[in-house]
N, CA, C and O of each residue as an XYZ file, in Angstrom:
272
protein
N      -7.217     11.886    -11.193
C      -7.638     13.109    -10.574
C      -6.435     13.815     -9.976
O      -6.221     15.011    -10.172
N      -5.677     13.054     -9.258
C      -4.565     13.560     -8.697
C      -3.849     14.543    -10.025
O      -3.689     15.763    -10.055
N      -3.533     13.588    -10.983
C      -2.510     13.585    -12.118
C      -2.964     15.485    -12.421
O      -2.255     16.471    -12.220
N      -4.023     15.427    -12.819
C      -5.112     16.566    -12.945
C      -4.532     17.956    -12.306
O      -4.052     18.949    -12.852
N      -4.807     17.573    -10.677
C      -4.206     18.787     -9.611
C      -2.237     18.800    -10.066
O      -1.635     19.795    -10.470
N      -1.936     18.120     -9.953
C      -0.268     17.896    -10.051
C       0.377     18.612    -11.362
O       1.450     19.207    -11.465
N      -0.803     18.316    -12.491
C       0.167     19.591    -13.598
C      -0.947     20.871    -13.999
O      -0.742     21.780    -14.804
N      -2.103     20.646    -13.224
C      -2.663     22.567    -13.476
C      -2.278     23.012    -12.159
O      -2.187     24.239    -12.195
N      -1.999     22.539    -10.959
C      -1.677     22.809     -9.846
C      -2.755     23.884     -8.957
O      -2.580     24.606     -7.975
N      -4.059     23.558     -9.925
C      -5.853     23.663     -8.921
C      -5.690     22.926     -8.029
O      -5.680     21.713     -8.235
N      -5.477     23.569     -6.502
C      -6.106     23.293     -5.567
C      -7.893     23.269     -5.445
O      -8.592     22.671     -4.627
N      -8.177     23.905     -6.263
C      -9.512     23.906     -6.684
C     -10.393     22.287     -6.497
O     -11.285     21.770     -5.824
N      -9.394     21.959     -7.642
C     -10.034     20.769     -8.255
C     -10.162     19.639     -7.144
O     -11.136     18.901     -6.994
N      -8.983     19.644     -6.388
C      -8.588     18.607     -5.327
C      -9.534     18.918     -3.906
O      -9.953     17.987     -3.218
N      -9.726     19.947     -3.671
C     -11.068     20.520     -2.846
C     -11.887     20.001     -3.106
O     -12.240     19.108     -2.336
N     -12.611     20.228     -4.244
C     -13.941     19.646     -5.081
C     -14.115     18.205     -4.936
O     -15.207     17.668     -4.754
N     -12.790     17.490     -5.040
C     -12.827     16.129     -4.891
C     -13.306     15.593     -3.647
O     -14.272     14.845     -3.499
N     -12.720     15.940     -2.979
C     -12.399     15.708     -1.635
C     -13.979     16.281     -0.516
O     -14.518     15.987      0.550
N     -14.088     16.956     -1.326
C     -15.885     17.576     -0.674
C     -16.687     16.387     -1.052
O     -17.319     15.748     -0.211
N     -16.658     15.997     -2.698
C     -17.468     14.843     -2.964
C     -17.475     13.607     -2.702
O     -18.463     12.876     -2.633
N     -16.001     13.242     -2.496
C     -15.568     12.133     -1.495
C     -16.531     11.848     -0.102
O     -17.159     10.826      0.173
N     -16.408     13.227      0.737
C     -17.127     12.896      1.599
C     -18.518     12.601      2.182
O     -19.054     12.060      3.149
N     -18.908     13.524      0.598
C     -20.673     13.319      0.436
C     -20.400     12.039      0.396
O     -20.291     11.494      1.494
N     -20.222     11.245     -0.759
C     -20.063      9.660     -0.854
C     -20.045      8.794      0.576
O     -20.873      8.020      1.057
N     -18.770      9.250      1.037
C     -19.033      8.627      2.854
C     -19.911      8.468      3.208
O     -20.637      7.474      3.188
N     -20.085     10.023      3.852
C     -21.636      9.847      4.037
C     -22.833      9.130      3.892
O     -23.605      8.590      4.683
N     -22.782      9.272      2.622
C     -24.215      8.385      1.771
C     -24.275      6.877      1.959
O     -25.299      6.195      2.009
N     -23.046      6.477      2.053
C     -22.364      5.275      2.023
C     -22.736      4.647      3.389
O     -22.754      3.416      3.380
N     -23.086      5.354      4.757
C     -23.227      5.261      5.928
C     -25.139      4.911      6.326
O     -25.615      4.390      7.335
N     -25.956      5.529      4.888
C     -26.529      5.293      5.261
C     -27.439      4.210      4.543
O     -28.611      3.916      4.779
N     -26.547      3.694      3.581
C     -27.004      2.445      2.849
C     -25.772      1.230      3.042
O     -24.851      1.182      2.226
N     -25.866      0.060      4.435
C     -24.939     -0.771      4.742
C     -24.539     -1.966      3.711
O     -23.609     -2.759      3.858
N     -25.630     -1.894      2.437
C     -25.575     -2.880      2.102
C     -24.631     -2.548      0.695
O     -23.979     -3.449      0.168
N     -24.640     -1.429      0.265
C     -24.192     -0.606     -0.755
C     -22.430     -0.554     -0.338
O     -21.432     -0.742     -1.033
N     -22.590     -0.239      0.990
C     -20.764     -0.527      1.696
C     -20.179     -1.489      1.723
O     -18.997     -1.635      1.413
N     -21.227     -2.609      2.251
C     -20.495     -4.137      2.546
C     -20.300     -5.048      1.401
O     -19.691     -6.116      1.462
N     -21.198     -4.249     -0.278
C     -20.562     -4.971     -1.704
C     -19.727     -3.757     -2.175
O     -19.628     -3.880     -3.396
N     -19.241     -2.921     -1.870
C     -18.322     -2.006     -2.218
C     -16.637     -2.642     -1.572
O     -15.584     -2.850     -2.176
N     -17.076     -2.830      0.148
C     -15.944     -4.071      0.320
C     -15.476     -5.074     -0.193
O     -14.265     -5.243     -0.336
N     -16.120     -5.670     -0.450
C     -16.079     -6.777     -1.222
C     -15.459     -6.824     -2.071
O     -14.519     -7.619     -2.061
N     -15.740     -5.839     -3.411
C     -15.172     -5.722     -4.499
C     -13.826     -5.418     -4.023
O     -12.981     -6.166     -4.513
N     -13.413     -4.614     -3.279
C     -12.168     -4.106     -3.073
C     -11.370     -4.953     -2.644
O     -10.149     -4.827     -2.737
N     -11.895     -5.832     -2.169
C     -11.421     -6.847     -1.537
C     -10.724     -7.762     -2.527
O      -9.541     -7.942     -2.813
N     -12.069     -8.363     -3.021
C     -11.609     -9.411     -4.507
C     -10.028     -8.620     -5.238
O      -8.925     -9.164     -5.178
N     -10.314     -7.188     -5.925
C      -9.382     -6.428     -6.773
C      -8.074     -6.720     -5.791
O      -7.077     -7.223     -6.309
N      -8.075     -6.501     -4.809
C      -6.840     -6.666     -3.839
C      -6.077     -8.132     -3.698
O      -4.929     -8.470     -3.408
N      -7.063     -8.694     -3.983
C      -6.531    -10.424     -4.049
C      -6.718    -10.583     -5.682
O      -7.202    -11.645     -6.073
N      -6.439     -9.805     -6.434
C      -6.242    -10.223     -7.547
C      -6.667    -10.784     -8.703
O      -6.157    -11.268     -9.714
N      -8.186    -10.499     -8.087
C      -9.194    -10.673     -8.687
C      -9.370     -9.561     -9.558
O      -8.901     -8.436     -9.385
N     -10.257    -10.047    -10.742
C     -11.248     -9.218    -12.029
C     -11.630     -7.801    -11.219
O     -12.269     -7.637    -10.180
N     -11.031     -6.919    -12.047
C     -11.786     -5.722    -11.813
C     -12.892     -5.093    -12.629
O     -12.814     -4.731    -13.803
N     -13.872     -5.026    -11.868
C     -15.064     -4.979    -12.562
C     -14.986     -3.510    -13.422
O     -14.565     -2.650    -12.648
N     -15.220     -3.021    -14.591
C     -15.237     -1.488    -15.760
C     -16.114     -0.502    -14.468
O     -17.139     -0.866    -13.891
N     -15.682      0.253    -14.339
C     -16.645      0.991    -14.042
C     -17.076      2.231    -15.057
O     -16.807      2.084    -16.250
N     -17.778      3.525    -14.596
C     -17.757      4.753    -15.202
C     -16.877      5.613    -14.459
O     -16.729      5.440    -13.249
N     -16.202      6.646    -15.167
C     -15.312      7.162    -14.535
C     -16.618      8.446    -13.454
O     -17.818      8.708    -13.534
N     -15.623      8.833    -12.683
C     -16.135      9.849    -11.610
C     -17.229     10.489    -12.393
O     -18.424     10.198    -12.442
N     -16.497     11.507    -13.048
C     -16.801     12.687    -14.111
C     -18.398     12.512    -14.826
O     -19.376     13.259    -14.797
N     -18.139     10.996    -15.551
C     -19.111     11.073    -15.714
C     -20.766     10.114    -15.428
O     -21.839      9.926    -16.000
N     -19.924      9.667    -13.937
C     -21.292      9.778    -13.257
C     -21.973     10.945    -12.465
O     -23.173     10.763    -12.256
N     -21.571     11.819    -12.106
C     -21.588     13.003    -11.699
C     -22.273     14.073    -12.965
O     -23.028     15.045    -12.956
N     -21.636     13.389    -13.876
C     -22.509     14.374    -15.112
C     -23.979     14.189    -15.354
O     -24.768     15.062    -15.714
N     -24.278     12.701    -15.059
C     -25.476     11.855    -15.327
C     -26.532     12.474    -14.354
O     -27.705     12.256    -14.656
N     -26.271     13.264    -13.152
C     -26.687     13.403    -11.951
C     -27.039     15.031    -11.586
O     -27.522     15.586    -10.599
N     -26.451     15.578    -13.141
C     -26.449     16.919    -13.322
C     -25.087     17.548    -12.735
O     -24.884     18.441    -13.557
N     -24.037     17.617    -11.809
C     -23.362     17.854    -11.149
C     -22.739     18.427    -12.419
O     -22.751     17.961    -13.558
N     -22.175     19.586    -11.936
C     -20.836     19.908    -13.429
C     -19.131     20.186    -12.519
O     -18.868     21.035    -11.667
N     -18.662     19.627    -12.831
C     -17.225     19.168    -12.413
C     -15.912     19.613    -13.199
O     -14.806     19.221    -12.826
């Protein structure tokens, strides 16, 4: 995403991010259990553990109707 803003040089795009980022927070605040295996994982990846595939941003956000 960064890579993205850095050679079209959309501030746009990095706004957009960063708005949805915080929805996520948010949301994230009000499901503890959804946070405390989101830790986790980050945790494991940090110690070098299996990183689990995910879907990229884009297109979970697409799945959800969102257009990005």
């Amino acid at each position: 995403m960064l890579d993205e803003v850095r050679v079209s040089l959309d501030l746009g795009t990095l706004d957009a991010f960063v708005h949805r980022w915080w929805i996520s927070a948010c949301d994230s605040v009000r499901d503890p259990e959804g946070r405390r295996q989101m830790h986790d994982r980050a945790e494991q990846v940090l110690a070098g553990g299996p990183r689990p595939e995910g879907k990229p941003w884009r297109e979970i956000l697409a799945a959800r109707g969102i257009d990005v």
